[in-house]
N, C-alpha and C positions, 0 to 999 in steps of 0.2 A: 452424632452428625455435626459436620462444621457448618459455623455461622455462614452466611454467604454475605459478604459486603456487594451492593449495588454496583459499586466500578469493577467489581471484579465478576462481575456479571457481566455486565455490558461487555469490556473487555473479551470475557471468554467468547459469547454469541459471536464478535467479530469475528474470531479466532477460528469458531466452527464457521461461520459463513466464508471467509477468505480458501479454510482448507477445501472445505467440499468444493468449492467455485475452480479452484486447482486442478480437482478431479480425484484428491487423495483420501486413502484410510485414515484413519487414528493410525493405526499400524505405522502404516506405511509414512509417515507424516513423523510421527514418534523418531524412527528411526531417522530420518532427514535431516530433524535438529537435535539429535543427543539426548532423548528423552524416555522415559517409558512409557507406553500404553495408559497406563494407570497415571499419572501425570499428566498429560495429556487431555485424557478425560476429565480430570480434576481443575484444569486451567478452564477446558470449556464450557463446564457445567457453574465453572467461580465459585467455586469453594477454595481457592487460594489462590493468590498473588501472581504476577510476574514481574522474574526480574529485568533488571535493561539487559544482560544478556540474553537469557532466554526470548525476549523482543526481538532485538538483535538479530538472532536468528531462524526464526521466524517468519523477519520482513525479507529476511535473503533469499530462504527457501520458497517463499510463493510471490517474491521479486512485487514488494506491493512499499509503500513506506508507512512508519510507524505512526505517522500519524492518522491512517486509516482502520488501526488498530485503537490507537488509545483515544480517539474522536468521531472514530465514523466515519460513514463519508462525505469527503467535502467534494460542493460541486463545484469540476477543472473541466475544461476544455478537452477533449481528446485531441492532442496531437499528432497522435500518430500517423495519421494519413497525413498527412502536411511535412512531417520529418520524411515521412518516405519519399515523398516529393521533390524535397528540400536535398537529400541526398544524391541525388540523380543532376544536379546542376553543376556546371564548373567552376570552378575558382571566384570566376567574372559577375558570371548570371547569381551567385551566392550573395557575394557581395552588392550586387545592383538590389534584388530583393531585400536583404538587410537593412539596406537602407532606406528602402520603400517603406519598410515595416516600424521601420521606428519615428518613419517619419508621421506615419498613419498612426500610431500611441500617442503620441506627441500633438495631434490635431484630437484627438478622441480624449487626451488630458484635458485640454482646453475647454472643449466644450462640459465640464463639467463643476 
């Protein structure tokens, strides 16, 4: 049986947490990024390493970034209703917001 190192523990947990959260198999998942079955289960369970490619692709298949892999998660803001928002304005009202908004960062700098 292989040694398990701690980060490659941790590591893997992400790895099955992000997959299944996707909605995918080992299987299915395996084949996604170029990988086998067996591999796969081996990275999740952390019994061996990943490389930056294999990261790489990875963070592409289940569209998350690398650093939610090799850290966990950090807590961000969800944008996305605010983008979706933000996408619906024109040219004008984009730019009038923009600058609302940095003008708003910039008083919230201050006070700290």
């Amino acid at each position: 049986m292989q040694e398990r190192k701690e980060i490659n523990v941790e590591i893997g947990q992400r790895i099955k947490e992000a997959r299944e959260k996707a909605g995918l198999t080992q299987e299915r998942f395996s084949e996604l990024i170029g990988l086998g079955p067996k591999s796969v289960s081996a990275l999740e369970r952390g019994t061996v390493g990943i490389s930056i490619t294999t990261l790489k692709r990875i963070c592409s298949v289940l569209s998350i970034p690398s650093d939610q892999i090799l850290f966990g998660r950090t807590e961000k803001n969800d944008v996305s209703d605010l983008t979706v928002s933000l996408e619906q304005l024109s040219p004008e009202e984009y730019r009038i917001v923009k600058e609302m908004v940095l003008k708003l960062l910039e008083a919230f700098a201050l006070k700290k």
